[in-house]
PASETOR-605166 format. One line per field, with one value per residue: x, y, z of N, C-alpha, C in turn; residue number from 1; chain. Coordinates in nm, 2 decimals. Layout:
n.xx = c(X|...)
n.yy = c(Y|...)
n.zz = c(Z|...)
ca.xx = c(X|...)
ca.yy = c(Y|...)
ca.zz = c(Z|...)
c.xx = c(X|...)
c.yy = c(Y|...)
c.zz = c(Z|...)
n = c(NUM|...)
chain = c(A|...)
% end
This chain:
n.xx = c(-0.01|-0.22|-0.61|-0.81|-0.99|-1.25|-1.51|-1.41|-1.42|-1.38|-1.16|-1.14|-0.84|-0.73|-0.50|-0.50|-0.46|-0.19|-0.15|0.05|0.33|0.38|0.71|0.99|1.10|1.39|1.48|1.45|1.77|1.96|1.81|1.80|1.68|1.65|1.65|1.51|1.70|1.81|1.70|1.61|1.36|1.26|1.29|1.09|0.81|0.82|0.81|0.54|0.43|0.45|0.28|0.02|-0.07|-0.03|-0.04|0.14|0.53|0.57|0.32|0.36|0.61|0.48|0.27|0.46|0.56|0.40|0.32|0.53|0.78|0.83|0.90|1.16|1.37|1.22|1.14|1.37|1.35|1.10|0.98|1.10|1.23|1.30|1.54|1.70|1.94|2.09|2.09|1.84|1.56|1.29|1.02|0.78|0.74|0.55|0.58|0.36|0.19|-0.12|-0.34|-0.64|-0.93|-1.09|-0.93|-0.69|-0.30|-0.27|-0.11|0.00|-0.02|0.14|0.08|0.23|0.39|0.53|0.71|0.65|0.72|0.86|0.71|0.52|0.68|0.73|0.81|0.63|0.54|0.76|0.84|0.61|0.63|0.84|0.82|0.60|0.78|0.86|0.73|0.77|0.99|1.17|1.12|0.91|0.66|0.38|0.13|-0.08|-0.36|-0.28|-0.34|-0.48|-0.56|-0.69|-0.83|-1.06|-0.95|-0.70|-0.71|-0.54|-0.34|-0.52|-0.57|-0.29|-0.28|-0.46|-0.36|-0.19|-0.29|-0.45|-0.75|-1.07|-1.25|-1.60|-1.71|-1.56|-1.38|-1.11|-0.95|-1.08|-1.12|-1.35|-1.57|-1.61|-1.71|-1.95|-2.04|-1.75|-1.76|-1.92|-1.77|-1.51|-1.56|-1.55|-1.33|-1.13|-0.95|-1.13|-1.05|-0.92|-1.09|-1.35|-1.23|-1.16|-1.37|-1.52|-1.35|-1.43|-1.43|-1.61)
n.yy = c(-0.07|-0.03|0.02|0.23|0.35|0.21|-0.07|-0.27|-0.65|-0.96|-1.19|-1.49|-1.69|-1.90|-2.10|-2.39|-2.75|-2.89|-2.67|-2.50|-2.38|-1.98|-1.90|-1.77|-1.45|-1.24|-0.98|-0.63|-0.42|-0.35|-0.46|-0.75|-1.12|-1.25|-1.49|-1.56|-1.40|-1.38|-1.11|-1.01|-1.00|-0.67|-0.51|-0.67|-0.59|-0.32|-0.30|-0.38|-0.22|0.02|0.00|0.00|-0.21|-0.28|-0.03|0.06|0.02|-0.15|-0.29|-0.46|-0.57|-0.72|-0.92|-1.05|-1.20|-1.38|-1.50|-1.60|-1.57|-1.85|-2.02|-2.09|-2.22|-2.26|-2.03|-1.95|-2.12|-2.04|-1.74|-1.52|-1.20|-0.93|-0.70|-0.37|-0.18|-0.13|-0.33|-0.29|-0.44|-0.43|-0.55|-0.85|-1.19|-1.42|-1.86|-2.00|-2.16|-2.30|-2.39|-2.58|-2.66|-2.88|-2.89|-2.99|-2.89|-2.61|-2.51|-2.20|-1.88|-1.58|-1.26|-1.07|-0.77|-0.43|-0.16|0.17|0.35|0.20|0.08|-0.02|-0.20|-0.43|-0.57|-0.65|-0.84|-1.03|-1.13|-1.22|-1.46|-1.60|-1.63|-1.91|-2.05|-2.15|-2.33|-2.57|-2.65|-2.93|-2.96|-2.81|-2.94|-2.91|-3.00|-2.94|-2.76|-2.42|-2.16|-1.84|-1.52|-1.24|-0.90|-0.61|-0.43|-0.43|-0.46|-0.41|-0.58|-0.84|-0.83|-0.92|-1.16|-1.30|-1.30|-1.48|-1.69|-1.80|-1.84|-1.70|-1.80|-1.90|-2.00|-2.11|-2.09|-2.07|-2.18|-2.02|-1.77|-1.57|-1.56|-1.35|-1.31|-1.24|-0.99|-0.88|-0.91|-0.73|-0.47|-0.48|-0.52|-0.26|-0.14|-0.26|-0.37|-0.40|-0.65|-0.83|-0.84|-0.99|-1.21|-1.28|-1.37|-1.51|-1.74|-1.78|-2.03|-2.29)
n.zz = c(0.45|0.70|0.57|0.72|0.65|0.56|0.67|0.89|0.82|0.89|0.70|0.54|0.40|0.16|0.05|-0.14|-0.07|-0.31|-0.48|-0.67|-0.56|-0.54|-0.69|-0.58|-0.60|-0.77|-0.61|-0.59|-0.64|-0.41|-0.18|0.06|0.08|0.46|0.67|1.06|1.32|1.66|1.75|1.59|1.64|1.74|1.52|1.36|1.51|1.48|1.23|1.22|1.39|1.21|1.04|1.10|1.26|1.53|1.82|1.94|1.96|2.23|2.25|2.03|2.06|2.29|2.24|2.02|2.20|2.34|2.10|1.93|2.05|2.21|2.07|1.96|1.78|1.57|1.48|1.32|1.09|1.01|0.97|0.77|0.63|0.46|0.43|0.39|0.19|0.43|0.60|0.77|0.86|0.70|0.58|0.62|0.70|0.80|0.80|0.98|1.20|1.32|1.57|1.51|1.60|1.48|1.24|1.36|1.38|1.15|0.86|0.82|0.70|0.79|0.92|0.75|0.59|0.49|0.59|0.56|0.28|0.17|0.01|-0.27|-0.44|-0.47|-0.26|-0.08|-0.21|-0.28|-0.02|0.09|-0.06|-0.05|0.24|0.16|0.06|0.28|0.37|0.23|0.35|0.50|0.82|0.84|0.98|0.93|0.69|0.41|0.31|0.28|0.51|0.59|0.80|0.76|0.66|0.62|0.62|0.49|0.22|0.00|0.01|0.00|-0.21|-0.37|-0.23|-0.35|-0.64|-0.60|-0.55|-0.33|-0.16|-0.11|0.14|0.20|0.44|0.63|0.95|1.14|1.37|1.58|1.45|1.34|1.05|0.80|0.53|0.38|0.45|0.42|0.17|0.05|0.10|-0.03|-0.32|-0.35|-0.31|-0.42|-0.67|-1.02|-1.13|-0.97|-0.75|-0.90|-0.97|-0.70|-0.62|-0.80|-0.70|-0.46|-0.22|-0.05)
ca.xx = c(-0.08|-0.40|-0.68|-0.89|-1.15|-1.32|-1.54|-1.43|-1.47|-1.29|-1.16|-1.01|-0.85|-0.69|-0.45|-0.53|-0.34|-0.20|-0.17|0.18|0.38|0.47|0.87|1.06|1.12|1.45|1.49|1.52|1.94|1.96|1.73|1.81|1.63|1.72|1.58|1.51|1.81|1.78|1.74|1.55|1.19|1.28|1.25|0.96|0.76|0.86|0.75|0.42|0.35|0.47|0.22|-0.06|-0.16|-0.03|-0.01|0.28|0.63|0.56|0.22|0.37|0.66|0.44|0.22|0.58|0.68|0.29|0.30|0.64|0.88|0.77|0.88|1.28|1.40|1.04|1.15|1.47|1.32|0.95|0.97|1.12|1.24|1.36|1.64|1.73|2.04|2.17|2.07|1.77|1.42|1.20|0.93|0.82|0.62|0.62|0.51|0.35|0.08|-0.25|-0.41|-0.74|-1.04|-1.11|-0.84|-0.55|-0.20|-0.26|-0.03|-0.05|0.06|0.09|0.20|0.27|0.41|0.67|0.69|0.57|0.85|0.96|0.61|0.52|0.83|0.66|0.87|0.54|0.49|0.88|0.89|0.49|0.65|0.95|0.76|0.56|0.85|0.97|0.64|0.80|1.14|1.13|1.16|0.80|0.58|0.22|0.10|-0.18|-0.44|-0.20|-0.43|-0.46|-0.65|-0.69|-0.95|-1.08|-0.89|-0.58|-0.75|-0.43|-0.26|-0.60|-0.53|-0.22|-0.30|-0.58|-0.27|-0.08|-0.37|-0.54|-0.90|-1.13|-1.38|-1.72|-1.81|-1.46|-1.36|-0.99|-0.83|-1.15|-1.16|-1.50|-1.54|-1.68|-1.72|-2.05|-2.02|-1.61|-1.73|-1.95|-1.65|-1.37|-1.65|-1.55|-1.18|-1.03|-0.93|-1.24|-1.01|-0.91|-1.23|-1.39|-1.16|-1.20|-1.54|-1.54|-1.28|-1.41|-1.48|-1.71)
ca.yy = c(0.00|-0.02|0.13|0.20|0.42|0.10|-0.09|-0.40|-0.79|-1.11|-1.22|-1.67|-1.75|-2.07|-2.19|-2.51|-2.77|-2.93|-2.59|-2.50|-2.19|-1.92|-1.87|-1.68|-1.35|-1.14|-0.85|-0.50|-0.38|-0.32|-0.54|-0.87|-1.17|-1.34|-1.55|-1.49|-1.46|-1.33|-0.96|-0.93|-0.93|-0.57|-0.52|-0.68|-0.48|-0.16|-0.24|-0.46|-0.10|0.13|-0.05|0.01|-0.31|-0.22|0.14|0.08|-0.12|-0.27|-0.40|-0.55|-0.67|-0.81|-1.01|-1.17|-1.25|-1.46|-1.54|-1.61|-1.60|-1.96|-2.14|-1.99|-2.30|-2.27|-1.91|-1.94|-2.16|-1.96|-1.63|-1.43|-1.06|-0.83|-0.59|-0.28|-0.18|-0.06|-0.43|-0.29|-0.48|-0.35|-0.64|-0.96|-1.25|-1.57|-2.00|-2.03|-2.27|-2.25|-2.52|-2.54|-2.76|-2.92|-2.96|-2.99|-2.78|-2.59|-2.43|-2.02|-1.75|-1.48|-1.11|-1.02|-0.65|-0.39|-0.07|0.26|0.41|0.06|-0.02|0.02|-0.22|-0.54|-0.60|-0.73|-1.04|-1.13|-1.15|-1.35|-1.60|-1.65|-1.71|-1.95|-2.14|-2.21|-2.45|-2.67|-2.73|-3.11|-2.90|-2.82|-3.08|-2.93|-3.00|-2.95|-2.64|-2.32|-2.06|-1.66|-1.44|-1.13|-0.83|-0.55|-0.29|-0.48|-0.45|-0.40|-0.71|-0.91|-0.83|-1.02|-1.30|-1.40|-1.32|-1.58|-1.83|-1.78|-1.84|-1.63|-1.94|-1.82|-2.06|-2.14|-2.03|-2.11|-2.13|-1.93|-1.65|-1.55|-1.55|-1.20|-1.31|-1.19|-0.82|-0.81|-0.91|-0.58|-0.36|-0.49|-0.46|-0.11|-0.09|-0.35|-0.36|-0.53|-0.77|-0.87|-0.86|-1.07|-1.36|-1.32|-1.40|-1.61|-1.87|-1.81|-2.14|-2.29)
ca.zz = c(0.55|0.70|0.55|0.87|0.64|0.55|0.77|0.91|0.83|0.89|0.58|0.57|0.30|0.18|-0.09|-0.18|-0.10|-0.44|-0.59|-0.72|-0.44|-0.63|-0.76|-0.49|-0.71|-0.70|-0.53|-0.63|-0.65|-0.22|-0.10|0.03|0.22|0.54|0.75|1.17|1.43|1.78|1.81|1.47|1.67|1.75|1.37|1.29|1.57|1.44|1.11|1.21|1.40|1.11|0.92|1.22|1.29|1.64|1.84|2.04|1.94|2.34|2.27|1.94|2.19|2.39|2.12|1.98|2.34|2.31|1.98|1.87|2.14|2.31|1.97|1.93|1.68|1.48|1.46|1.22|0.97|0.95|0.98|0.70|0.63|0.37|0.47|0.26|0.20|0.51|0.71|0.79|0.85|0.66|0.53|0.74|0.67|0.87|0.74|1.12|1.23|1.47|1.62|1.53|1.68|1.35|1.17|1.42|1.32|0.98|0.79|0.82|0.64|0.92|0.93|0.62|0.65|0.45|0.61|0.47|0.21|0.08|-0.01|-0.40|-0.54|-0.47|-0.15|-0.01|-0.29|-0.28|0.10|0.09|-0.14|0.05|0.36|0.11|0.03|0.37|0.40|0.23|0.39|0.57|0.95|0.86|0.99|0.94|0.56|0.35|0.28|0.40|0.55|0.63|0.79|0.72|0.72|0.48|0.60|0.41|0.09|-0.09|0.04|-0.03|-0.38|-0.38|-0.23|-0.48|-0.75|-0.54|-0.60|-0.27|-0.24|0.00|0.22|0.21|0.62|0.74|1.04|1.18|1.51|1.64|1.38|1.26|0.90|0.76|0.42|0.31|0.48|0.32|-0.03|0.00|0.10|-0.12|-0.42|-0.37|-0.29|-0.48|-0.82|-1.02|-1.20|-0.84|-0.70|-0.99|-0.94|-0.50|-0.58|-0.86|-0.72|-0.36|-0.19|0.08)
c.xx = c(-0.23|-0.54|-0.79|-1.01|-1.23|-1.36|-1.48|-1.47|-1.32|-1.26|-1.10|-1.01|-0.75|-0.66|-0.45|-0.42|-0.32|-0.16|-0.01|0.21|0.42|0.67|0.88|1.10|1.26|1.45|1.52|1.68|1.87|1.90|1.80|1.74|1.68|1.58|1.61|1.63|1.75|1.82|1.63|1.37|1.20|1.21|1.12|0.85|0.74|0.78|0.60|0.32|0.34|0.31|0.07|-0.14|-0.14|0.04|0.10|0.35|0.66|0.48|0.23|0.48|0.57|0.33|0.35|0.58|0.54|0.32|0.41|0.78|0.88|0.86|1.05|1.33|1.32|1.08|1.23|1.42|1.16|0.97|1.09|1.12|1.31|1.44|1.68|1.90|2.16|2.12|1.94|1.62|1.30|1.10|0.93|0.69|0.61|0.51|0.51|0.23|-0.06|-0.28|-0.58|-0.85|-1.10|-1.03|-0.73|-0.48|-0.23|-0.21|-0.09|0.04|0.02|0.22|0.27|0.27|0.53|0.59|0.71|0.72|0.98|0.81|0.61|0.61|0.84|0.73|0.71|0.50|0.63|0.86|0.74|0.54|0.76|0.90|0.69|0.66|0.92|0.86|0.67|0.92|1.06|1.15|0.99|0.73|0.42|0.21|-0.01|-0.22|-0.33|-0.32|-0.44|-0.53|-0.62|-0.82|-0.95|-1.01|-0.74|-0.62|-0.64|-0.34|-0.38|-0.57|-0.44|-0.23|-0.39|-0.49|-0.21|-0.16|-0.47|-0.67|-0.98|-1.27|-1.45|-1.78|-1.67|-1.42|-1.21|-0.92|-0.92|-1.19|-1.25|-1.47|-1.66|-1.70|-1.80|-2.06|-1.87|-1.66|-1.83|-1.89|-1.59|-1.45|-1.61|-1.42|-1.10|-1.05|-1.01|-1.18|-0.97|-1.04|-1.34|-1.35|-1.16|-1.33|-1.58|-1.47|-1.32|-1.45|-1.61|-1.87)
c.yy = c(-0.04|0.03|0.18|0.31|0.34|0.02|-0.25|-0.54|-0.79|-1.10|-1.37|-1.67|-1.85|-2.08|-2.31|-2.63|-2.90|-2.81|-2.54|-2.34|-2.17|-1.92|-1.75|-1.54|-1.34|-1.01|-0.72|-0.48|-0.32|-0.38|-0.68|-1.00|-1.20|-1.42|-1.48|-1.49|-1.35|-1.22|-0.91|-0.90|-0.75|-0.49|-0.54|-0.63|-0.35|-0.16|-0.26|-0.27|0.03|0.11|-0.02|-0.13|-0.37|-0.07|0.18|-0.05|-0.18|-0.35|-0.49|-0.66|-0.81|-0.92|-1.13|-1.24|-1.39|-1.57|-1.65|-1.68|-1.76|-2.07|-2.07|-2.09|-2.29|-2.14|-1.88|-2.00|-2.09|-1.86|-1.59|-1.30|-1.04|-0.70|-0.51|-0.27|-0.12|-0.17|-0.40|-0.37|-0.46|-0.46|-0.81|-1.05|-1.39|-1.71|-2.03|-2.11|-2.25|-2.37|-2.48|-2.68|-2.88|-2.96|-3.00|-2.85|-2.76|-2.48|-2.28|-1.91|-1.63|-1.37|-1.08|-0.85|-0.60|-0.24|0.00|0.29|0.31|0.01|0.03|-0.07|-0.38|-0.65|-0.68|-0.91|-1.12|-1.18|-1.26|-1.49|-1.63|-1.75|-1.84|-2.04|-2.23|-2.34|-2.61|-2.74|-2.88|-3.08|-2.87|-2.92|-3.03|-2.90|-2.97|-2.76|-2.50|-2.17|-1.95|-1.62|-1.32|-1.04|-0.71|-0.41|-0.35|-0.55|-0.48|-0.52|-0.84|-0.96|-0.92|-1.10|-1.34|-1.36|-1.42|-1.72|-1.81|-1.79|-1.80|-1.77|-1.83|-1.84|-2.05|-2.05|-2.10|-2.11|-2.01|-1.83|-1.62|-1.53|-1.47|-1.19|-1.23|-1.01|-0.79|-0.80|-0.77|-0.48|-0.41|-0.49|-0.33|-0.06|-0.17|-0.39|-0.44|-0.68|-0.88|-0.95|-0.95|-1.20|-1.37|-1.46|-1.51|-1.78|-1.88|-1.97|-2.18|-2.26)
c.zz = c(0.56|0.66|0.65|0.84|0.61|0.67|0.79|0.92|0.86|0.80|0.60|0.42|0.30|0.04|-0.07|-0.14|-0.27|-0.53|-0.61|-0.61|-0.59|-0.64|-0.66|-0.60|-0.66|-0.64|-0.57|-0.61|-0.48|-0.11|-0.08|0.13|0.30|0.64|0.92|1.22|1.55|1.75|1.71|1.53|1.70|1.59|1.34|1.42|1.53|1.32|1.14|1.32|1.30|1.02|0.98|1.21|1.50|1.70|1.91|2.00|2.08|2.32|2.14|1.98|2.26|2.35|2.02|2.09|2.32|2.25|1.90|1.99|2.22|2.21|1.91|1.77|1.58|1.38|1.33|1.14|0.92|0.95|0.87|0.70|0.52|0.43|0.33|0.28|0.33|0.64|0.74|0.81|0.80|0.57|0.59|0.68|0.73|0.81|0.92|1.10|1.35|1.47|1.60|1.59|1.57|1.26|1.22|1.35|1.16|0.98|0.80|0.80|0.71|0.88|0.83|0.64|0.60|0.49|0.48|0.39|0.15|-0.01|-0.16|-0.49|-0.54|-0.36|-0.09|-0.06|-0.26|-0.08|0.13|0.03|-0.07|0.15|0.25|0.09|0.14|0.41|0.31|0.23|0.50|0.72|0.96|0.85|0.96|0.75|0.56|0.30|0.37|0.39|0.61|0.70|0.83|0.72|0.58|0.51|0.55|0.27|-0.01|-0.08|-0.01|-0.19|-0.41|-0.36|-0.31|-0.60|-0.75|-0.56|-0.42|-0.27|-0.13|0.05|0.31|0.42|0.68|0.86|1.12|1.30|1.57|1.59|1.32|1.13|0.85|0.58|0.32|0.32|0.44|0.20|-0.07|-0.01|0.00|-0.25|-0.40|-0.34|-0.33|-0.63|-0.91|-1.08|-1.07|-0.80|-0.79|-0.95|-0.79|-0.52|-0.72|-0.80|-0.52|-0.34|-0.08|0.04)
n = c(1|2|3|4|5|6|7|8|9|10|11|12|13|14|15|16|17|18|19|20|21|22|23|24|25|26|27|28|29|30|31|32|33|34|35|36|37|38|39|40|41|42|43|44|45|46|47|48|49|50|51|52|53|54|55|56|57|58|59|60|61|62|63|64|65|66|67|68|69|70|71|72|73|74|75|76|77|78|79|80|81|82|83|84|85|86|87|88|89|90|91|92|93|94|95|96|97|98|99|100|101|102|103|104|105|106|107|108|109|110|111|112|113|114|115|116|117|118|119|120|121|122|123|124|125|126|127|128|129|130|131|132|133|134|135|136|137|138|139|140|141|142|143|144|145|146|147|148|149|150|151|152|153|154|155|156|157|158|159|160|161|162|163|164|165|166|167|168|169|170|171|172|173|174|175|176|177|178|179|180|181|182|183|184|185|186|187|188|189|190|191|192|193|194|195|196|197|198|199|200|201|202|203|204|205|206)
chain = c(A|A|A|A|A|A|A|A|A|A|A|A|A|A|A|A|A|A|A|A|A|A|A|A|A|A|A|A|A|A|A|A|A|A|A|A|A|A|A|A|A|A|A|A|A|A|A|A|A|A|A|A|A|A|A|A|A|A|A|A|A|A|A|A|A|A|A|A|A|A|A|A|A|A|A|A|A|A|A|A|A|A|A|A|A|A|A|A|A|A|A|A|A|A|A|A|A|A|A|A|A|A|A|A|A|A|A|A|A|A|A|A|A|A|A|A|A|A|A|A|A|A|A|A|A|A|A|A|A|A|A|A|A|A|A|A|A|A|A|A|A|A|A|A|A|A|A|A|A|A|A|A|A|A|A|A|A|A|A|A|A|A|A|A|A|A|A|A|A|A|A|A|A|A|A|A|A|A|A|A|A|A|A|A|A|A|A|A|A|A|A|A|A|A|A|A|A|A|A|A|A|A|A|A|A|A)
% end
């Protein structure tokens, strides 16, 4: 979930490239992964608004239809989900790409997302590392540095990825996204666990 009582930065961060993906975990007893098929954007809408990072499952509609929809083949081998036991959708995380002005296509770990009432059971790291592993089937063609962005009202997901090896970049800027480094590393100093927040900031780069 969002924390939206914190003030907003940018956040870019960036695993290395060279640095080892994490080990796909297993799954809690009911959980299981899958990859995309046609119907499941419905799904990940629902959750990507449960989670509030949009206020209506149209205008998160209508951000896949953008975002996603344009690239259908792209779709089944990047995009990942976790279903509970009853099929359901409930955690999403996609190995997608942006074009940026600077580097060309770079790898991007986008939409990471487990609705409310699955969250706590680490459905968020199994379903990040998954997506994580699909960067390096031979269907993906963009290598190197794989990169995020993210903001400080996902404090709690921040956390993770600097467990995941992640490293928060102090200048970069990605595919247009301002980089809020200096005004997040004052917030997350204050909402993120300091063992966390020690290593953000010790291993940031840039």
């Amino acid at each position: 979930m969002l924390d939206k009582n914190v003030p907003y930065f940018d956040v870019i961060m960036c695993l290395p490239e060279g640095e080892a993906l994490p080990a796909v975990p297993a799954l809690p007893p009911g959980y299981a992964y899958k990859l995309y098929t046609p119907g499941d954007e419905a799904g990940w809408c629902a959750t990507e608004t449960f989670v509030g990072e949009f206020d209506s499952e149209g205008q998160a509609m209508d951000y896949f239809r953008r975002e996603f929809a344009p690239y259908p083949k792209a779709l089944e081998g990047r995009m990942a989900f976790v279903t509970d036991e009853h099929g359901m959708l409930i955690a999403n995380a996609a190995a997608w790409w942006r074009e940026d002005a600077e580097r060309g296509a770079v790898p991007l770990l986008h939409w990471v997302a487990v609705r409310p009432g699955h969250q706590g059971r680490g459905l968020g790291r199994a379903v990040t590392c998954k997506a994580l592993s699909l960067f390096s089937s031979p269907s993906v063609k963009e290598k190197g540095d794989i990169w995020l962005m993210t903001q400080t009202p996902s404090h709690v997901a921040i956390d993770l990825y600097v467990s995941l090896g992640f490293r928060a970049h102090k200048t970069a800027a990605i595919a247009g996204h301002k980089n809020g480094f200096d005004g997040a590393a004052k917030v997350l100093e204050k909402v993120m666990r300091p063992k966390a927040y020690a290593r953000m900031m010790l291993t940031a780069m840039g």
